[in-house]
C-alpha positions, 0 to 999 in steps of 0.5 A: 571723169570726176574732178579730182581724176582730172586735176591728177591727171593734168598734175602728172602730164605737167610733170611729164612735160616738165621731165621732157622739156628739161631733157632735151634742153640739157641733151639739145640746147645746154649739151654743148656748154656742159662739155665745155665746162671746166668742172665737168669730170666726165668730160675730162674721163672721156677725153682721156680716151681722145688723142689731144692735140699738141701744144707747140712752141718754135716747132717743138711740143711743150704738150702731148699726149702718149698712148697707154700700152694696152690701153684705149687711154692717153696719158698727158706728157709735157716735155716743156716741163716746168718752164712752160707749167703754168702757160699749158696748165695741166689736163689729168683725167685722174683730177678730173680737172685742167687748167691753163691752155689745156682748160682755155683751149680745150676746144681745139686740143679735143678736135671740137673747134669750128676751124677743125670740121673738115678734120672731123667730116675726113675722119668720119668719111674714112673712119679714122679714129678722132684726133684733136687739133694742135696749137702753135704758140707765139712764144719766142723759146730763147727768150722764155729761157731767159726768163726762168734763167735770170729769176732764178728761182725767186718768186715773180713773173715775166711777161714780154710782148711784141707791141706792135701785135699783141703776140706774147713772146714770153710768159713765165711764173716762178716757182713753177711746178711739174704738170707730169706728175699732175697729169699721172694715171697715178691718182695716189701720187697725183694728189698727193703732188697736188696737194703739196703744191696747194699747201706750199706757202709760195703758191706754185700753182698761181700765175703771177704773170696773168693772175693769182696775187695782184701786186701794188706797181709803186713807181712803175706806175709814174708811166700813167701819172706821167701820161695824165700830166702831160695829157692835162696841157699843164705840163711837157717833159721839160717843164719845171715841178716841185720836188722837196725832200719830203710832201705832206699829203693832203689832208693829213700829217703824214710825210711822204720822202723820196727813196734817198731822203733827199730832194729830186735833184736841185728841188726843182727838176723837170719832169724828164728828170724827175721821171728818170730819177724816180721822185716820189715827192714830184709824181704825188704833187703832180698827181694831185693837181691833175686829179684823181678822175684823170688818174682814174681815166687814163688807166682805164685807157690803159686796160684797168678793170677790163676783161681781157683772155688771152686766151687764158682768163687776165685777172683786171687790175684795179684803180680804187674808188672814191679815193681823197687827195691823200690818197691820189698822192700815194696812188700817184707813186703806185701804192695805195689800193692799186693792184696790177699784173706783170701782163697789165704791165707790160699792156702800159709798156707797149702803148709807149712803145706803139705810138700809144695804141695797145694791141690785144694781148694773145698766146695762140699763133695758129690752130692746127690739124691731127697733121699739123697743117695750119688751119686758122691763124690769129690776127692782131687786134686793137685792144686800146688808144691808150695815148696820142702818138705824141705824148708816146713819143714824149713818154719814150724820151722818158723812159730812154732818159731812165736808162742813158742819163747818170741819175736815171734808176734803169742803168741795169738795163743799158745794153750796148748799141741800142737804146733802150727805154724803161721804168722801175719800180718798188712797191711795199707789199706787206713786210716786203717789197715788190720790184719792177721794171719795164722796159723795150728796145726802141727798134721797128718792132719793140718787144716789152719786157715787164718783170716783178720780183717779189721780196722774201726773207732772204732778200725782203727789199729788193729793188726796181733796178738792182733786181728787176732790172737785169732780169729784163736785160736778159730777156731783152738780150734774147730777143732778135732786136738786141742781136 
């Protein structure tokens, strides 16, 4: 064999086994991870054909899959409609995509999850057509109610968690949007609804709760300023802080007013008190003494910058970098480069709520089988030591004195014969304002209530506790600790 023979030769058998070495990677090894892929199309057409299993909330389906009469197809119905939207997401084999739980739990709704294989060898040993698992949410009905009813329509999330497990009890995102005619075997009517919700300028398809555009909290972040005064040993809720009308922030010439123009009560308030009427002036001044390292180091304690899903992706919130003293005074009070979810939120709420500890944020109570028989349950799990249980315990004081003193800015939340702790908020974003509240009932199983209403033309300021506030009474109300 001449030389030029010979090198071809070894040419195309390095070909061949480059060929052979690429097919069984992709069918053997990276088969598993391709299905699994959102942006799989196939996977999504062949699943048509599978029965998925439901997506359940207090026995009752949100999510379902109906067979198409003579067809071997099914098509998505969600009888949860709206109100539970951007919780299911959608999954449409006419789009070719699903998102929410459809897309982040896709494993067991298809029957594939390793919970699920005594379903699948039953299925093979009887011959049964495959079947998905189902899915039991920890998500309270009355109080999801609750939250579409008192947003009422404006743009904004609620996010409620039960602080002593993580479980989410609420989790609602307005506007919302149908994913019926999303899921639709019509793919003209499918896309053209799609594209409707993409174009319309209110962003029906982001999750406000979990994701999307991330809000400045503005004064609902003293919590964490708060935390990090009293942290530094300089201060307790009874120390006496500077609070003047106006503060020029360092460096600069630019005068930072508290919202009433007006100093924080006689000029000189205790830190309780300046929490509870909500000074700008007394949180940007404390701020800066502690520092923005310790600024920066407490929110991540809280969950800033980390991943989390729930199992749903949560976009981290941010704390800026590398910021001046100017800048850690408005950082302070919330505004700055801060950016935060309603769900990163309510993460901070619960850490005072839980003696300081946050248990990781979930959704999915228990998977179940084709016969809805629990097959494996979630159990909570730490997520941070955010705090030490006695500047919690220091923090609850503070926040109670926010709704039950005659200054405080949380009187909208008051609800009779119980003692409720909170924090408001109002961030400027723009040309509007975003407003927050938080807040729990401070019982022997708290549930947190973080709710953010965005301004818009009608109403482009609302307020922490004029607006926010009833929002989260509301859904408080429906809660078993306020009945």
């Amino acid at each position: 064999m001449n030389s030029q023979i010979r090198k071809l030769y070894l040419v195309v058998f390095l070909m061949v086994l480059s060929l052979t070495m690429a097919a069984t990677y992709i069918q053997f090894v990276a088969a598993p991870e391709l299905n699994a892929d959102a942006r799989n199309s196939r996977t999504i057409l062949h699943a048509a054909e599978r029965d998925r299993g439901p997506i359940i909330v207090d026995g009752v389906a949100i999510a379902e899959s109906v067979k198409i009469e003579g067809s071997r197809r099914f098509e998505r119905s969600y009888p949860g409609g709206d109100l539970y939207a951007h919780t299911t997401g959608w999954f449409s084999s006419t789009l070719g995509s699903s998102t929410g739980l459809e897309s982040a739990a896709d494993a067991i709704l298809e029957g594939d999850a390793p919970s699920l294989f005594t379903q699948r060898v039953q299925n093979l040993l009887t011959g049964q057509e495959r079947r998905g698992g189902g899915i039991d949410l920890t998500i309270d009905a009355p109080m999801q109610e609750a939250a579409a009813s008192a947003l009422g329509g404006r743009k904004g999330a609620v996010v409620a968690l039960e602080a002593k497990t993580g479980a989410i009890k609420a989790l609602y995102s307005s506007p919302s949007f149908s994913p019926d005619k999303l899921a639709t075997t019509d793919s003209g009517a499918a896309l053209e609804y799609y594209k409707t919700l993409e174009d319309d300028p209110a962003k029906p398809l982001y999750n406000r709760a979990i994701g999307g555009d991330r809000y400045p909290p503005g004064s609902a972040f003293k919590i964490v300023t708060a935390a990090a005064m009293l942290e530094s040993g300089e201060y307790t809720p009874d120390t006496n802080i500077d609070g003047p009308a106006t503060y020029t922030l360092p460096g600069t010439a630019t005068e930072l007013p508290n919202i009433t123009g007006l100093p924080c009560g006689d000029g000189n308030p205790t830190l309780s008190e300046a929490f509870a009427r909500s000074c700008n002036t007394s949180f940007a001044i404390g701020g800066v003494e502690v520092g923005a390292d310790a600024l920066q180091e407490k929110a991540s304690a809280f969950g800033f910058g980390e991943k989390l899903n729930i199992p749903m992706y949560v976009t981290p919130s941010q704390f800026p970098e590398s910021i001046n003293e100017a800048q850690t005074g408005l950082v302070s009070i919330g505004q700055s480069d801060l950016q935060v979810t309603p769900m990163q939120m309510a993460m901070i709420g619960a850490a005072v709520a839980n003696d300081g500890t946050i248990m990781k944020p979930y959704i999915i109570d228990s998977v179940l089988n084709s016969d809805l028989e629990v097959q494996d349950t979630t159990e909570p799990e730490v997520f941070s030591e955010a705090l030490t249980p006695q500047v919690a315990s220091q923090l609850r004081s503070m926040m109670v004195s926010v709704v039950e003193t005659r200054y405080g800015t949380g009187g909208s939340m008051f609800i009779d014969g119980q003692t409720v702790a909170a924090k408001t908020g109002t961030a400027e974003a723009g040309d509007h304002n975003i407003a927050w509240s938080i807040a729990f009932i401070a019982n022997d199983n708290p549930i947190v209530v973080a709710v953010a209403v965005e301004g818009d033309e009608l109403t482009p300021s609302p307020g922490g506790g004029s607006d926010a506030g009833p929002v989260v009474r509301a859904v408080l109300q429906a809660s078993g600790g306020a009945k």
